[in-house]
C-alpha positions, 0 to 999 in steps of 0.5 A: 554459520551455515549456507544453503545450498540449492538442490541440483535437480538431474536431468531426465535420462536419455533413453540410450540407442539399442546399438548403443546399448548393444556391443554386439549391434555397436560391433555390426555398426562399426562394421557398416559404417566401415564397408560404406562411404560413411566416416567414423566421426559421424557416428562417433559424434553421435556417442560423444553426444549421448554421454555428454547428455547424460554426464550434463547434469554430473559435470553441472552439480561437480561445478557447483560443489567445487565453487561452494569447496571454493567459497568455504575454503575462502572462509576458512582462509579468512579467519585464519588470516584473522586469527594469525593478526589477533595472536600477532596483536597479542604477542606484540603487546605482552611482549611489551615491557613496563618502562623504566622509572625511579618514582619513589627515589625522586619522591625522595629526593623532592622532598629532602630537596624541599626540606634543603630548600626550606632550611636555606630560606631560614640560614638566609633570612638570620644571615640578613636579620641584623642588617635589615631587622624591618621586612626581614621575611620579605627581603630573605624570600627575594634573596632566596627564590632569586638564588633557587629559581634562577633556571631560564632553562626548562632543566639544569644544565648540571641535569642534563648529560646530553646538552652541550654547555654554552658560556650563554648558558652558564651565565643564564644558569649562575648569574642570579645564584652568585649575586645572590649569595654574594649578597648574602655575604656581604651581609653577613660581613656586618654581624659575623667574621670575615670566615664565618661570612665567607662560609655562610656565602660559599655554603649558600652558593652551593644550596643556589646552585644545586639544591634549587636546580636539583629541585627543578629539575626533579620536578621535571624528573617527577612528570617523566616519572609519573607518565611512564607509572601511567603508561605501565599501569595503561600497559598491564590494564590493555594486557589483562583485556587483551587476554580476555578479548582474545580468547573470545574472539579466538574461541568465535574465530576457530568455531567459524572454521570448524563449522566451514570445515564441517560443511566442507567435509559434508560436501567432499562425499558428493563431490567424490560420487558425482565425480566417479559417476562422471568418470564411469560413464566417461570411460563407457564412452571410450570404450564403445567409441573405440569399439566402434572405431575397431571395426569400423578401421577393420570393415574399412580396411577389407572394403576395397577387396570385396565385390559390391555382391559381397558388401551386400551379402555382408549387409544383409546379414547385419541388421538393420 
């Protein structure tokens, strides 16, 4: 990215007074100017004027190259402020860690559940055979979706610590897996012992209340799971693009910098040159100015005691 800059033309040269250029007829000015009723400014002002003619085109291209370090340094700025958010950007992201998650033990675990599941569905429906043997299927899935999906809630409360167990709760989360074991175990009373029944009824009890909310609840389990296996797949796909686009982007960034520094170091030369020829002629000014003050101050302070013949005989042999 380059600019163009507009040639600064200099100005014509003034041509420079001869008692200017002078020191010796400066010093015979000085020396006039003292023994008359003139005062110093009058021609001091003057050289004031001369030099800042001619340092007029100096001071105009010392301006414009600053205004153009100016410019470039605000460039260079830029992109550092740019290339210093990328890194950010970059060290935010790989700084991220992959979630946590137990996807293949709630896997697991949903399947086991579902085999549990299944296996009571076929305990429940023998239990209930010999007491209803027409539509046995029908009435065992009745029984056993009551006793297993009984949950009003979205999770178990024997699945969620951080919930505060009401007796509402309880009563939504037991009712329908007692009953229905309950029934079962009458059922069963029909066709078994008193104890073969009671365990069959306390045995389907547990599978209800746990195995069925154990089932919902890895469902919910599972979706937590699955989102955050999402998001950390998402995580290390934007890591390897982010990489790739920070390089480029970080490679354009800094070879904009180095070619504003190049056009900066280009300038800083006749930045330095314009400005050392400014100073020379400024210090030339001094000098003659305070040359011409010198004698001025020495002719003003012998005035007073020389007779009007002797300022003219001392005139006279000054030049004109």
């Amino acid at each position: 990215m380059t600019f163009d800059e507009p040639a600064i033309l200099p100005s014509a040269p003034e041509p420079i007074p001869a008692w200017l250029a002078d020191e010796r007829l400066l010093r015979d000015e000085g020396v006039l100017f003292g023994l008359s009723d003139a005062r110093a400014e009058e021609k001091t002002a003057v050289i004031r004027t001369f030099f800042a003619n001619q340092t007029a085109g100096l001071e105009r291209q010392i301006e414009h190259h600053n205004e153009k370090i100016g410019e470039l340094n605000l460039f260079i700025g830029q992109r550092e402020n740019e290339l210093g958010e990328l890194e950010h950007r970059r060290t935010t992201l790989l700084a991220r860690q992959p979630a946590d998650h137990q996807l293949p033990r709630t896997v697991v675990g949903l399947l086991l559940a579902l085999g549990m599941g299944i296996s009571n569905y076929f305990l429940i429906e023998t239990a209930l055979r010999p007491a209803y043997p027409v539509n046995t299927p029908l009435i065992a899935t009745g029984v056993f979706l009551a006793g297993m999906f009984g949950l009003f809630n979205r999770t178990s409360l024997f699945h969620d610590p951080d919930s505060r167990p009401s007796v509402r709760r309880m009563i939504e989360e037991v009712a329908l897996p007692v009953v229905s074991a309950g029934f079962v175990w009458v059922m069963s009373l029909q066709s078994q012992s008193v104890g073969m029944a009671s365990a069959l009824g306390l045995f389907v009890l547990g599978l209800f209340l746990f195995g069925g909310k154990l089932l919902l609840g890895l469902l919910t389990v599972l979706r937590n799971d699955l989102q955050a296996n999402a998001n950390n797949r998402q995580l290390s796909q934007d890591q390897r693009i982010l990489v790739i686009q920070y390089d480029a982007q970080a490679a354009e960034l800094r070879r904009d910098i180095d070619t504003f520094r190049t056009q900066k170091w280009q300038i800083l030369p006749e930045l330095s040159r314009a400005e050392a020829d400014r100073d020379r002629l400024n210090t030339r000014r001094d000098m003659l100015i305070r040359l011409f003050e010198s004698e001025f101050n020495l002719a003003r302070s012998i005035r007073d005691r020389l007779s009007d013949t002797q300022r003219r005989v001392i005139s006279g042999h000054l030049p004109a």
